[in-house]
DRENKOLDO-913394 format. One record per atom (N, C-alpha, C): x, y, z; residue in one letter. Coordinates in steps of 0.05 Angstrom, whole numbers, plus 5000, padded with zeros to 4 digits. Atoms other than C-alpha are relative to their C-alpha. Layout:
N
XYZA;...
//
This chain:
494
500350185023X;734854201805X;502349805001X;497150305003X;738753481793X;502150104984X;497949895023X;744753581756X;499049834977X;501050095026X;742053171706X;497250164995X;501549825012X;737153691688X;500750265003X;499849765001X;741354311690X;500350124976X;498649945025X;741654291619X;496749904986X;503350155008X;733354261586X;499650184973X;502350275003X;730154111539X;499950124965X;500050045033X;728154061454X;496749935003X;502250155006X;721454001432X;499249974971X;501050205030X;717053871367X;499450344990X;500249905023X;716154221309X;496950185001X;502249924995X;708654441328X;498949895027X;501850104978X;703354411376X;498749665001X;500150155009X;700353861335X;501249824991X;497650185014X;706153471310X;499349875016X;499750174984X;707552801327X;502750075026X;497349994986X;714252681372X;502349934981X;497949915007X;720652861349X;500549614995X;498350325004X;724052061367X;497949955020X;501250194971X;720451541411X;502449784997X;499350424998X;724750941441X;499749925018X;501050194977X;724050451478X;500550055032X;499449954980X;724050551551X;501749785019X;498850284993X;727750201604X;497549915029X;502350144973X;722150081656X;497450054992X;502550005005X;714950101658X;498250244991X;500649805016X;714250741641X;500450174972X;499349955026X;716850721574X;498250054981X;501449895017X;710950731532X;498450175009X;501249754997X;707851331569X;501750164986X;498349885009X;714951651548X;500850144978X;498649955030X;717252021492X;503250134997X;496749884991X;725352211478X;500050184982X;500249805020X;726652851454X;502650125003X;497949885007X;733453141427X;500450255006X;499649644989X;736053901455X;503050044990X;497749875000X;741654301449X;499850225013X;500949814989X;743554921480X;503550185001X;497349925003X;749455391482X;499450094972X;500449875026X;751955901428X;501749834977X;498650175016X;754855431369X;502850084991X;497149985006X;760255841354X;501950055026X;498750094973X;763155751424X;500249815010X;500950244989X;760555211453X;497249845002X;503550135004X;753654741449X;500849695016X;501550344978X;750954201509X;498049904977X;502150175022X;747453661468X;498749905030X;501650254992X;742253081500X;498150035001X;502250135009X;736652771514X;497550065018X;500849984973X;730352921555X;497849814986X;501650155005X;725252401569X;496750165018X;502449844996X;718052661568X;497749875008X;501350024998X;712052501589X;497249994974X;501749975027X;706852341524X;497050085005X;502649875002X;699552701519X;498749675007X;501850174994X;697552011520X;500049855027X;499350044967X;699951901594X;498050145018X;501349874989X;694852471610X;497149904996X;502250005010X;687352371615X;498450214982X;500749785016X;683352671572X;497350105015X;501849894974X;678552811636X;501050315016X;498449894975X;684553221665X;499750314987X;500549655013X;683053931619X;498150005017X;504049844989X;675353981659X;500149915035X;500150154972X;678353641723X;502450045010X;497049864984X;683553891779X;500949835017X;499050244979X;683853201815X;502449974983X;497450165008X;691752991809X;499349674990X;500450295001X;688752311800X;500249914975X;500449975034X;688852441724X;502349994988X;496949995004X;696052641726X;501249754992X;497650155007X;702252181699X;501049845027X;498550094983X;704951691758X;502450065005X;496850035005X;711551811772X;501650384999X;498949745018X;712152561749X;501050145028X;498749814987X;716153101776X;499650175002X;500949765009X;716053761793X;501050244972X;499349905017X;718753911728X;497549984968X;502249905027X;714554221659X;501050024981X;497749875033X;716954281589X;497850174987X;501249825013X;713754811551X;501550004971X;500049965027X;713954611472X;499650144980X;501749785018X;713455021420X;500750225000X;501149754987X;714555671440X;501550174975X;498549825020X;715256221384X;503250095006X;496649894993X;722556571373X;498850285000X;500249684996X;718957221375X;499050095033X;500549914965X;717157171447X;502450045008X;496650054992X;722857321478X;499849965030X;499750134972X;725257171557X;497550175011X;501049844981X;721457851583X;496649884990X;502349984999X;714857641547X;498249745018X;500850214975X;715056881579X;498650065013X;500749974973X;715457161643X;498050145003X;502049885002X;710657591633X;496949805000X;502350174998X;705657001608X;499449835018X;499450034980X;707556731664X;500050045033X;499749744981X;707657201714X;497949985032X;501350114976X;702356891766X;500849775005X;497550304994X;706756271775X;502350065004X;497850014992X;712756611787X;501149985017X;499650084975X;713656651853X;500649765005X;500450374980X;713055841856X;502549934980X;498750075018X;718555801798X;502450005015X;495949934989X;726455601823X;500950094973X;498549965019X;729155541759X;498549964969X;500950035028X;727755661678X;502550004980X;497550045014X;732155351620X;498749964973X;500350105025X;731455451551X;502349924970X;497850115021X;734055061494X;499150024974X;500649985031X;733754901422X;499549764990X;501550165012X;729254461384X;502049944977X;497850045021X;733954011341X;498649934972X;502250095027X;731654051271X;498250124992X;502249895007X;726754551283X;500750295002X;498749694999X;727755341266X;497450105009X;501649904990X;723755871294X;498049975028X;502050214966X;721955461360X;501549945015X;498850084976X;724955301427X;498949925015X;501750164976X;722254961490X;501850145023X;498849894976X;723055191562X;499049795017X;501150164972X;723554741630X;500650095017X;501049814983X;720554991685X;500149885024X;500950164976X;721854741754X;499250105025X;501349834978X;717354881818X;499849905019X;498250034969X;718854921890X;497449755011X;502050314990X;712354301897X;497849964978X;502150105017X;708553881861X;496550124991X;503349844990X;701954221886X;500350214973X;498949755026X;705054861838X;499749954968X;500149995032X;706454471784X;498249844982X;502350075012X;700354151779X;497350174992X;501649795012X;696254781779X;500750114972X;499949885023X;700255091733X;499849824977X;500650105017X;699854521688X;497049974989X;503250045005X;692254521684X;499750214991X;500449785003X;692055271686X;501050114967X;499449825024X;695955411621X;500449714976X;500650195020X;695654731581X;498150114984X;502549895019X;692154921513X;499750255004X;499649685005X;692855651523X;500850154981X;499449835026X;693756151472X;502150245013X;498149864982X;700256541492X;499650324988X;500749735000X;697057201460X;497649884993X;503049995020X;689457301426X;500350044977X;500249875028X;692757571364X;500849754977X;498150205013X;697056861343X;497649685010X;501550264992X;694056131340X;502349875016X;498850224973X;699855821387X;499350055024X;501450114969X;697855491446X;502949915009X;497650114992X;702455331498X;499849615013X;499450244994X;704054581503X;501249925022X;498450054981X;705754261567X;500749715006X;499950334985X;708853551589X;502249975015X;498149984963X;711653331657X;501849824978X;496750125010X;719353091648X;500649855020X;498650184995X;721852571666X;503049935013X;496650004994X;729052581665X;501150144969X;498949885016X;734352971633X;503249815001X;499050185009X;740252591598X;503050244981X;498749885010X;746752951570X;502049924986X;498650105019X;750552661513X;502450184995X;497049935006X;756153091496X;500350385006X;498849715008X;759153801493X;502750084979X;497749935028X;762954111430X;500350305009X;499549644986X;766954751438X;502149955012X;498449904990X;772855021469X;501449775022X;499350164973X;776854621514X;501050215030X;500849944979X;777855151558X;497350075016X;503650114991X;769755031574X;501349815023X;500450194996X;771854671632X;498750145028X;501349964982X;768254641705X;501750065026X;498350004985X;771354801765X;500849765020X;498950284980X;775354301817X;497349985019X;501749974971X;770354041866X;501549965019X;499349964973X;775554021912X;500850195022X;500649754988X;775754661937X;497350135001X;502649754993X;769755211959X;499050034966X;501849865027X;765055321897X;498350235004X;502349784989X;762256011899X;498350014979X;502549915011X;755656211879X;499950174981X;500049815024X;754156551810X;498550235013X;501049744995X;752757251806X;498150034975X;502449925016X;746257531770X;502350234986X;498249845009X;749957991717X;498750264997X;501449654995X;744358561719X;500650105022X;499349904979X;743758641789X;502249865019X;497950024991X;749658311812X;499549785038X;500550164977X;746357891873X;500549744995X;500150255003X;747257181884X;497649874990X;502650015013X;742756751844X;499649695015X;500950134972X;739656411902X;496949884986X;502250085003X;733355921877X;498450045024X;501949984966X;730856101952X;498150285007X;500449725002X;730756751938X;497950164979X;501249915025X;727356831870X;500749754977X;499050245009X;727756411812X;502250114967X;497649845014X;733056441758X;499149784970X;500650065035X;732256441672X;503349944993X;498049995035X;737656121625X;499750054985X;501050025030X;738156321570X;500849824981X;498850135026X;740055991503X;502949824995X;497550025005X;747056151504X;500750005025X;498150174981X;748355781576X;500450265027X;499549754967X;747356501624X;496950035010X;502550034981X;743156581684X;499550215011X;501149774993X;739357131706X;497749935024X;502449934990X;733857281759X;498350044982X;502849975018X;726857241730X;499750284995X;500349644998X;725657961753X;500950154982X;498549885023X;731558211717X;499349974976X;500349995019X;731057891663X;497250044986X;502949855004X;723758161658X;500050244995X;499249715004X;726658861649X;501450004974X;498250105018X;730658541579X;498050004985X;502050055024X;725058661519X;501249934981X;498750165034X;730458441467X;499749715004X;499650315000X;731157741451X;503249894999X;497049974999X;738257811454X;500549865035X;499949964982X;742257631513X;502050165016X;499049764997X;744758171555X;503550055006X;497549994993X;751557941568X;501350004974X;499050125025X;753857571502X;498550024970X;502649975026X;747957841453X;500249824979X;501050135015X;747257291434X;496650004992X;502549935005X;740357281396X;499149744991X;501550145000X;735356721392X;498249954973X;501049965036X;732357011329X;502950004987X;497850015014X;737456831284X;499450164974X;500749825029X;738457331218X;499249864979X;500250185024X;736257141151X;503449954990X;497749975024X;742156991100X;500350244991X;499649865024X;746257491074X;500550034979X;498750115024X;747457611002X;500350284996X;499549655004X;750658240971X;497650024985X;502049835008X;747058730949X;500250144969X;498749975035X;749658700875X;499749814976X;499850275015X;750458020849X;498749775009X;503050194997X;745357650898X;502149805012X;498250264989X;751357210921X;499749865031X;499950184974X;751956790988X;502850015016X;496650094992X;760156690991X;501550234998X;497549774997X;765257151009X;499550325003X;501249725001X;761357691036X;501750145021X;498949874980X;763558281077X;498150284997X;502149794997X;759558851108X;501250245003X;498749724997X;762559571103X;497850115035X;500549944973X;762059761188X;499350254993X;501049654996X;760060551175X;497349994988X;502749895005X;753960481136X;497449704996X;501050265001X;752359671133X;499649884974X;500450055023X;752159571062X;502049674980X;499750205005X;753358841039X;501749914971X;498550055028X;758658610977X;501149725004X;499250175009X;761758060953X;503850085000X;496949945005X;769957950963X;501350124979X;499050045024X;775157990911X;500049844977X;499650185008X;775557430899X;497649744988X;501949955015X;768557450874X;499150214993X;500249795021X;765258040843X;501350275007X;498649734982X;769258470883X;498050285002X;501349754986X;763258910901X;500950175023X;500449874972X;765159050973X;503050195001X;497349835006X;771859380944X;499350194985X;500949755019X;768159780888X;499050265023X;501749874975X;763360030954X;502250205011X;497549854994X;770260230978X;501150264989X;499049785029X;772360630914X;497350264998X;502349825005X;765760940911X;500250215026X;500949914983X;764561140980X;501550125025X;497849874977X;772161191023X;499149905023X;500250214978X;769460701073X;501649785006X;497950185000X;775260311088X;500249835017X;501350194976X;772959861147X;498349874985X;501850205016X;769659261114X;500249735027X;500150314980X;767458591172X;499649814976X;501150205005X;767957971149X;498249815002X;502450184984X;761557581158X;501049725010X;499250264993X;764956851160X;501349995023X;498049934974X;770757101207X;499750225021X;500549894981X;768757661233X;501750125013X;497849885008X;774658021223X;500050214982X;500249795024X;775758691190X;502050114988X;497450015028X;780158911130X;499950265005X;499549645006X;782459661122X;500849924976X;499050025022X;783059781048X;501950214998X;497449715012X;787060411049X;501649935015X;497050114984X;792259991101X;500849734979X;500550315023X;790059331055X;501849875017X;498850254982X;791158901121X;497650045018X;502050044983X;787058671175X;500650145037X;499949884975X;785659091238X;498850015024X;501050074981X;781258761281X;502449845023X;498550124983X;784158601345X;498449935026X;501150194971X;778958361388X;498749694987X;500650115011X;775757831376X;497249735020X;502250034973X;769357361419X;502049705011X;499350164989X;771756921467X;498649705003X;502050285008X;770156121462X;499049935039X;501750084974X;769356081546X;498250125002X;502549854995X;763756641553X;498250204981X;501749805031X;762556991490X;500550275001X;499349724995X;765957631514X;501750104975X;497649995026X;770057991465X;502750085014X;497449894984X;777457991486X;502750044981X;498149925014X;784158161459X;500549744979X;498750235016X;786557731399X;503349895009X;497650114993X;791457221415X;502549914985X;496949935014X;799457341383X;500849765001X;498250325005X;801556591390X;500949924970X;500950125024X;798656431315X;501350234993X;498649915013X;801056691259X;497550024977X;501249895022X;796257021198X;500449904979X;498750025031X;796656801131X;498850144980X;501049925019X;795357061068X;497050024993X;502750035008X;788656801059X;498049965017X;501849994987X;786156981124X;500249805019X;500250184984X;786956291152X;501849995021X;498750014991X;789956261216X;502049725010X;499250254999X;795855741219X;501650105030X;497450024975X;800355521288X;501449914997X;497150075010X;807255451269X;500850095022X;499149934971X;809655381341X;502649864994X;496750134998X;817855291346X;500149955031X;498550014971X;821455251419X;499150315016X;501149834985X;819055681479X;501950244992X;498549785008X;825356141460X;499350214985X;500649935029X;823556261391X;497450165003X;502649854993X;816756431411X;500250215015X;499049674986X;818656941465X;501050164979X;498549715015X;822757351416X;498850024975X;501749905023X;818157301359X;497350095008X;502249894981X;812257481414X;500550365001X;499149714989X;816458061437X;500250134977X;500049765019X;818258361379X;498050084979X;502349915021X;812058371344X;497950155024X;501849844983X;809058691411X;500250364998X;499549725003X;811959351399X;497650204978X;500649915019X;809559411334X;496549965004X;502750035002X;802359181343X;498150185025X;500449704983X;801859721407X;499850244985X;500449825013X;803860161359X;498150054972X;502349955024X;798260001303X;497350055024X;501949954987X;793759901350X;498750305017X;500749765002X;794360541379X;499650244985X;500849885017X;795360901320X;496250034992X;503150095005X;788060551300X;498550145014X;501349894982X;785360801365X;499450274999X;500349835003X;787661421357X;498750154978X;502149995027X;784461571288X;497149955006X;503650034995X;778461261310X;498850215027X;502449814969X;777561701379X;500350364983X;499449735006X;780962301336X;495949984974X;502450005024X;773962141279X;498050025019X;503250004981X;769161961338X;500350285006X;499849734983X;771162711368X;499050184975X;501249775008X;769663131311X;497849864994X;502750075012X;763862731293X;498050125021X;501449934981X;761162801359X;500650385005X;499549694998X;763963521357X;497450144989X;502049835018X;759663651301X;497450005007X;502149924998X;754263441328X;499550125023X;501049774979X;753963901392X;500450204989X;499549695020X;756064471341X;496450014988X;501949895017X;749464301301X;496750045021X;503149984979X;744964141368X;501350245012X;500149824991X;747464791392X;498950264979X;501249785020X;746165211329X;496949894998X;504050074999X;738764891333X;499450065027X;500349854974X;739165091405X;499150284992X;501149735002X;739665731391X;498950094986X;502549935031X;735965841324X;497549935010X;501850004978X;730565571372X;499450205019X;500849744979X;731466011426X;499450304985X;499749665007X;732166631380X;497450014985X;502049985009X;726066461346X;498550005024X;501849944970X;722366401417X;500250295004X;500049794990X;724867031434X;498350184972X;500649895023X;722767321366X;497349965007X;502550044996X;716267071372X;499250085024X;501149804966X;714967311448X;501050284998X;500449665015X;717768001422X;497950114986X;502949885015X;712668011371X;497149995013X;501949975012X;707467831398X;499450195033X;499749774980X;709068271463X;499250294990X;500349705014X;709268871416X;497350044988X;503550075005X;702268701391X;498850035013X;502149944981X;699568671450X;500250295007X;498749714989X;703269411470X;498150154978X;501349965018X;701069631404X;496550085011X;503549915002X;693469501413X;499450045026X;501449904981X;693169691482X;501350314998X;498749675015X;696870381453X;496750134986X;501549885020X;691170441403X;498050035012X;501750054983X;685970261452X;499350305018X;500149744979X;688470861502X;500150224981X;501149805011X;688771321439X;497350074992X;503349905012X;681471251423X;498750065020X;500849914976X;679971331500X;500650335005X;499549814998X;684271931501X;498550264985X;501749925015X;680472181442X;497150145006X;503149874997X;673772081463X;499750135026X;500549784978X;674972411528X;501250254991X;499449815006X;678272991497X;497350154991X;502749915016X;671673111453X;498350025018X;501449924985X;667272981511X;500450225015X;499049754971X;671673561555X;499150254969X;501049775014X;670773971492X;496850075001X;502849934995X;662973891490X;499350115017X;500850014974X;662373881560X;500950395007X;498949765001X;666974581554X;497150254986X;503049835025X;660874901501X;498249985010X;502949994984X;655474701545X;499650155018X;499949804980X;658075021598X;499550304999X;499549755020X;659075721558X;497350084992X;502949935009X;651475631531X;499149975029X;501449964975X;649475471606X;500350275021X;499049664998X;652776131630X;498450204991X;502449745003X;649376571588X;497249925008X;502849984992X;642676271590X;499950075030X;499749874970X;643876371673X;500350205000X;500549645009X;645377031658X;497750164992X;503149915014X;639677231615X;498049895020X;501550104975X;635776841671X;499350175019X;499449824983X;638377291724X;498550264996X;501449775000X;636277871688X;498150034996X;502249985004X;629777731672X;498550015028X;501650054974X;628077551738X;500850265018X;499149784982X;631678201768X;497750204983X;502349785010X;627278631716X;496749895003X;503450044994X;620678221732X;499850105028X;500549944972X;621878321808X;499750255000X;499949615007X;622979061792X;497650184991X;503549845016X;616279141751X;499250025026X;501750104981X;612878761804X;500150315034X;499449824976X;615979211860X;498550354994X;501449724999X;613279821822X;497949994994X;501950125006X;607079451798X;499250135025X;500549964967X;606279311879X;498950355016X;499749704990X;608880171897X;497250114986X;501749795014X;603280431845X;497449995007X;502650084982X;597679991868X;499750115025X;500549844976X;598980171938X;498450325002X;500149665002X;598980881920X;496850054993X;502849945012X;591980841882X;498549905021X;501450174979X;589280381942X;500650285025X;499949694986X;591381041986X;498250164998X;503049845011X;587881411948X;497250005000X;503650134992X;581381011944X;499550045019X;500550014976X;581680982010X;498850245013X;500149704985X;582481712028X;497350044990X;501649875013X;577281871977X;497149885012X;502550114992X;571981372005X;499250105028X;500749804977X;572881672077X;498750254998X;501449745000X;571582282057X;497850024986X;501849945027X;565882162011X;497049865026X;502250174979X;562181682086X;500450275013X;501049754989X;563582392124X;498550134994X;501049755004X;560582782089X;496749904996X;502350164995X;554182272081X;499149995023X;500650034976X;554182202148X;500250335013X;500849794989X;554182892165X;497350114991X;501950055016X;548782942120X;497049985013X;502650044993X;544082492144X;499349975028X;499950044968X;545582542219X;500550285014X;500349734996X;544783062276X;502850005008X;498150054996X;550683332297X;500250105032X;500050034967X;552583072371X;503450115009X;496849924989X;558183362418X;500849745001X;498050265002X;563582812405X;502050035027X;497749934979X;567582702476X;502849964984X;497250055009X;575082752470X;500749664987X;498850215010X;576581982476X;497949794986X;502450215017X;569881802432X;502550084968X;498349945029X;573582202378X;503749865001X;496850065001X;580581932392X;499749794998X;500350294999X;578181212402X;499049904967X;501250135031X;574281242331X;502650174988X;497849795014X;580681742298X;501749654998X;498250154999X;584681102329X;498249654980X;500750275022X;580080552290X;499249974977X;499649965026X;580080872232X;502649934990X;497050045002X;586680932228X;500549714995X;499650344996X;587480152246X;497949944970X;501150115015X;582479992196X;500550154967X;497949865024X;586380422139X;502549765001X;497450194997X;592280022156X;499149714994X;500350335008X;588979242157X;499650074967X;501149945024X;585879522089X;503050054987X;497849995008X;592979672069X;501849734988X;499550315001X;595479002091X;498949864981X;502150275016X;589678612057X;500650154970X;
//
């Protein structure tokens, strides 16, 4: 970027608004032009004023929203964009975010402050070729930078940037160009902030970051100098409704009025033993139970850091600081001897305050440890119980098992006892039926003997009877003796 544009940009009051100032141009492109007033920097340090010259909606066709030919474009223009308008609730990370498919093509982003206008700022955007910044100008012209808000993002090519003054600090100054100038450092990650490399965000209050980084930053603050973009409302105490001579009690934030009006922020004191009160104007804090002032840092006017307060000046009564400088002498030995003493408040102070931070913080690892363990002992309590529950009903479980097998071994015992005898009585019935049977069997035989005999002898004597009687040879009679016999015996058998 030119050095006359390291410092961008102011815009209008709305989307709609007219322009801020128009004047006259000095060449032919003057009545395309419009001039618009910026600032930038934190005011109570330091603030870049001037001027940037813009490019007017009426320089654009009104073909060039439905049409991507450059031919529509502004003559003359650069690769530089101003983005008007832009809420204070967006903050750097949401930009980049809306953003966020154009980054890559982005070197550098600078935002400033709309003069005259609250709640609004403008950002200029410059890109590594025209080609870039003519897409993105088509691409997000007339855009709605959420769905939920009616702003649109406004865009017009720049012209030139213009730098009228700087107020602030005289040690604000730049370095010699006659020696080596090194390269700023990114203050997140600490790399060089190389436009080659990535592209780099200003913020507000005059610091430069990588996009990236500062894409990881959801406050609207900035991360070095918190400085904040959203500026607070007004305070007024919280008693009498006042505006003047306020001071905020540092322990619990509670807002009063001096002495030297309704002396609220001293009652607050009396009430409550909060003896640390900031002054909002100065920015400076009072001890009432020392009833003197014990701030000793204080923000620095080159970077916005906070650094030691400087012993040259001299305090007065009413707060205001005067410089009643004598001879270098005089100053040494009224330096020196008030160094002793302000080592020794100061540390005193310190000490008090690290001795209060320690039991505070004491107390509270005392009370997150007693909720530690009142936690754990209730876990364990509760996995005791419900351990024993389960023991319990698998206890009661095995006594009703034990039970009903006891009763079954008892039944099972009585059945056996009745199965016994009946086997018994079984036994003997069947030993005294076999027994009949066996003499049943012996008696029959015996009578079947008998029959027998008696029928032989009853066919002899028939047969002697009716037949003559023949000499019987030996083995006629031995052969019939022997088939009698045999036929006594089958007859036995059968």
């Amino acid at each position: 970027m030119k050095p006359s544009t390291s410092t961008i940009i102011t815009g209008e009051e709305s989307v709609v608004s007219p322009p801020i100032a128009s004047v006259s141009g000095e060449s032919s492109l003057s009545d395309m032009t419009q001039t618009v007033h910026f600032s930038s920097g934190n005011p109570r340090i330091g603030e870049t004023r001037g001027v940037m010259h813009l490019f007017s909606d009426d320089a654009v066709s009104s073909s060039s929203s439905s049409s991507s030919s450059s031919s529509n474009l502004p003559i003359g223009r650069n690769p530089l964009v101003c983005v008007l308008g832009v809420p204070n609730h967006m903050t750097y990370a949401d930009f980049c975010q809306f953003c966020g498919s154009f980054i890559q093509h982005i070197l550098e982003m600078r935002t400033v402050r709309n003069d005259g206008i609250e709640n609004r700022y403008s950002i200029l955007i410059r890109f590594d070729s025209q080609e870039s910044t003519d897409t993105f100008y088509q691409h997000f012209r007339g855009k709605q930078f959420n769905s939920l808000e009616q702003d649109v993002c406004r865009l017009l090519f720049t012209l030139d940037v213009q730098f009228t003054g700087y107020s602030g600090s005289i040690d604000h100054t730049q370095p010699s160009a006659a020696g080596p100038i090194e390269q700023p450092t990114c203050p997140v990650c600490l790399e060089r902030l190389d436009q080659d490399t990535g592209g780099i965000l200003t913020t507000m209050c005059n610091h430069s970051f990588h996009c990236s980084c500062i894409s990881n930053w959801p406050d609207s603050s900035c991360p070095v100098c918190r400085y904040c973009q959203q500026q607070p409302e007004n305070s007024v105490c919280c008693v009498c409704q006042t505006t003047e001579n306020l001071w905020m009690c540092v322990i619990c934030g509670v807002v009063g009025c001096g002495r030297y009006k309704g002396g609220h922020a001293r009652r607050h004191w009396e009430e409550t033993e909060h003896c640390y009160s900031l002054e909002l104007e100065t920015q400076r804090v009072w001890d009432y139970a020392g009833d003197n002032y014990v701030h000793r840092l204080i923000q620095s006017k080159t970077d916005g850091k906070l650094v030691e307060l400087n012993s040259h000046g001299s305090l007065s009564k009413d707060g205001c600081g005067s410089c009643e400088y004598s001879d270098s002498g005089m100053t040494d030995a009224l330096l020196n001897s008030k160094v002793d003493m302000i080592i020794s408040e100061y540390n005193e102070l310190l000490q008090a305050q690290l001795e209060n931070q320690k039991q505070y913080f004491e107390k509270l690892l005392q009370n997150v440890k007693e909720e530690t363990e009142q936690k754990v002992s209730e876990a364990a309590s509760k996995a005791i119980s419900q351990r024993l529950q389960k023991l319990q009903t698998r206890r009661d479980r095995c006594v009703k098992e034990k039970q009903f097998l006891e009763d079954l071994n008892e039944n099972l015992v009585k059945n056996k006892d009745v199965w016994r005898n009946k086997i018994t009585e079984m036994e003997e019935r069947e030993k005294k039926a076999v027994r009949a049977k066996d003499e049943k069997i012996q008696a029959l035989e015996e009578q079947l003997g008998k029959l027998m005999a008696q029928m032989d002898g009853e066919r002899e004597v028939s047969e002697v009877k009716d037949s003559t009687v023949l000499p019987i040879s030996t083995n006629t009679s031995s052969s019939g003796s022997g088939d009698a016999s045999k036929k006594k015996s089958d007859r036995r058998k059968g």
